[in-house]
C-alpha positions as CSV (number, residue, x, y, z in Angstrom):
1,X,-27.0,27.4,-7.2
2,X,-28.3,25.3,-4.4
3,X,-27.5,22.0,-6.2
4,X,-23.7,23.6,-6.8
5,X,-23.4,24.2,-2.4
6,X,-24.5,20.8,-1.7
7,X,-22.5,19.3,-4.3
8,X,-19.4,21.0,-2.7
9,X,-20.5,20.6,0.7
10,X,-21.2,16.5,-0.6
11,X,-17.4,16.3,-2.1
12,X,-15.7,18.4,1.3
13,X,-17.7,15.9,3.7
14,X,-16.1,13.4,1.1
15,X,-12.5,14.3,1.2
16,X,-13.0,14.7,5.1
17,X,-13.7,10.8,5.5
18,X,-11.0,10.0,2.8
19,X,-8.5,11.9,4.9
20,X,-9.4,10.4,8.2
21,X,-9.5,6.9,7.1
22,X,-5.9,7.0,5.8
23,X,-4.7,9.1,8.6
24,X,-6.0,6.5,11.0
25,X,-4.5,3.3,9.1
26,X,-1.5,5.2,9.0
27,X,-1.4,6.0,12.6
28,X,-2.8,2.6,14.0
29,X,-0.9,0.4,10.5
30,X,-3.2,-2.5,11.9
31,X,-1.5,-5.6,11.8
32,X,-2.5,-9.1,11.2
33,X,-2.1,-12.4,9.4
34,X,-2.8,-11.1,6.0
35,X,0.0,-8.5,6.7
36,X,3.8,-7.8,6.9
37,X,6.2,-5.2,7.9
38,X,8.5,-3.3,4.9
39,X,11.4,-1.7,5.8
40,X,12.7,0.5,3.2
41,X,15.8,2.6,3.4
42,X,16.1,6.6,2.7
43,X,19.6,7.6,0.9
44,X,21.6,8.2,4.4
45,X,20.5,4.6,5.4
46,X,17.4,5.3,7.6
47,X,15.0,2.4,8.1
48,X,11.3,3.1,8.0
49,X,8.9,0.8,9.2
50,X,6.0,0.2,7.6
51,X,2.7,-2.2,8.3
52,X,1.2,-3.3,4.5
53,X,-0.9,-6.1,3.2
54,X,0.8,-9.4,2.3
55,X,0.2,-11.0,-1.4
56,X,0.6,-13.9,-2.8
57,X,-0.1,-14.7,-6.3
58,X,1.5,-17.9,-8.4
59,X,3.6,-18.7,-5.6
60,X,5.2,-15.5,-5.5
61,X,5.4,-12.3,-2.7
62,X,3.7,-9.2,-3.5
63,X,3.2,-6.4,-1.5
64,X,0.6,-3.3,-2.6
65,X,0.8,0.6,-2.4
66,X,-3.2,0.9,-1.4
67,X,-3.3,4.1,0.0
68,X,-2.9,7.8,-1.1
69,X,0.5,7.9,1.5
70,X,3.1,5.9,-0.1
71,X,6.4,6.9,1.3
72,X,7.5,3.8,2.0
73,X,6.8,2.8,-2.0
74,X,8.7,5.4,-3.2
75,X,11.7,4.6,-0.9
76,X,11.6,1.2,-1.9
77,X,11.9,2.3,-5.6
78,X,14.9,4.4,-4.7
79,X,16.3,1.6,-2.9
80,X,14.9,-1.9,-3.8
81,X,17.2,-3.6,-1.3
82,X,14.3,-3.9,1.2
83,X,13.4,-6.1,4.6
84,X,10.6,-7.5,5.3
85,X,9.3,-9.4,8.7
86,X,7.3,-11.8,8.6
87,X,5.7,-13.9,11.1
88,X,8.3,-12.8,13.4
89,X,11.0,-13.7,10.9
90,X,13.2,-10.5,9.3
91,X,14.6,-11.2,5.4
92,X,16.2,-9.4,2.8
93,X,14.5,-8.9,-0.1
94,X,15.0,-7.0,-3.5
95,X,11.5,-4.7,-4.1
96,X,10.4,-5.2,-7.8
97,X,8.2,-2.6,-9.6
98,X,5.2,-4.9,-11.7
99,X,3.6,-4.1,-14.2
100,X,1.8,-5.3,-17.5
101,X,0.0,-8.9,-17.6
102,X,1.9,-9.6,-14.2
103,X,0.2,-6.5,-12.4
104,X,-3.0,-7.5,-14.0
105,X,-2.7,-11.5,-12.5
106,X,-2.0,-10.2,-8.6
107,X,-4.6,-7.7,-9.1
108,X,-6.7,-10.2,-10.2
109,X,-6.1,-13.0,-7.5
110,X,-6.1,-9.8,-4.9
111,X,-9.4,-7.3,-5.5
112,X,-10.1,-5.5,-2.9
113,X,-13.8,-4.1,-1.9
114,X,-15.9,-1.4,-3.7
115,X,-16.1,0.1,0.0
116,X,-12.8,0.0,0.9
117,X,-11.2,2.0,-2.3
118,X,-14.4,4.2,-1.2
119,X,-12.7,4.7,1.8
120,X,-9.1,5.8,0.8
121,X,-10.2,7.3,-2.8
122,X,-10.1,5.1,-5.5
123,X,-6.3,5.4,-5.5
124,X,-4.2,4.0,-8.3
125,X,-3.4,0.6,-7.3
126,X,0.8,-0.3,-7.3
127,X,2.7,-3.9,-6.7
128,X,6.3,-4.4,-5.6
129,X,7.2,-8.2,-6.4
130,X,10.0,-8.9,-3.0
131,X,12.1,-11.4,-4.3
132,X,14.7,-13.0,-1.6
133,X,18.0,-12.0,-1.8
């Protein structure tokens, strides 16, 4: 019965870190040069901001849902007419779900660390191609 309590105890104390990581990124969305701001659209034409790592893979713009919270991915599935800034500079851009061998290329070229998918979860990993519009 003991092993059961620190087993639970082991997973809450788990959860706990998971949650405060992503509440933090989300809060703070660090930016840098490996990043790039989305702004998706909800259905009444609301922009939403949103900080997210830049990709690259055979010469083309990828951007990844790497996080439990994924509002902004969603949106830009509803909407694929997206913006993104960056480097200062605002474009339009059409947000295209990947999948398949393309998925598995910028996932390839694009791992991220064991630690850090410790630290939001192991969430399923997601890629919208932006093409320029």
């Amino acid at each position: 019965m003991k092993i059961v309590k620190y087993v639970a105890i082991a997973v809450l104390v788990y959860v706990g870190i998971v949650v405060a990581f992503e509440s933090m990124i989300g809060y703070f969305q660090p930016a840098g040069g490996t990043t790039l701001v989305i702004t998706t659209f909800t259905p009444d034409g609301a922009p939403h901001d949103r900080v997210v790592s830049r990709l690259a893979s055979d010469g083309k713009l990828y951007v990844a849902a790497n996080h439990w919270p994924r509002a902004w991915y969603r949106r830009a599935l509803a909407n694929p007419d997206v913006q993104a800034t960056l480097e200062g500079v605002k474009g339009d851009y059409k947000a295209v779900p990947v999948s398949g061998e393309e998925h598995e290329a910028v996932d390839g070229a694009n791992k991220l660390p064991v630690f850090f998918r410790f630290l939001t979860g192991f969430p399923p990993r997601y890629f919208l191609r932006l093409d320029s519009r």
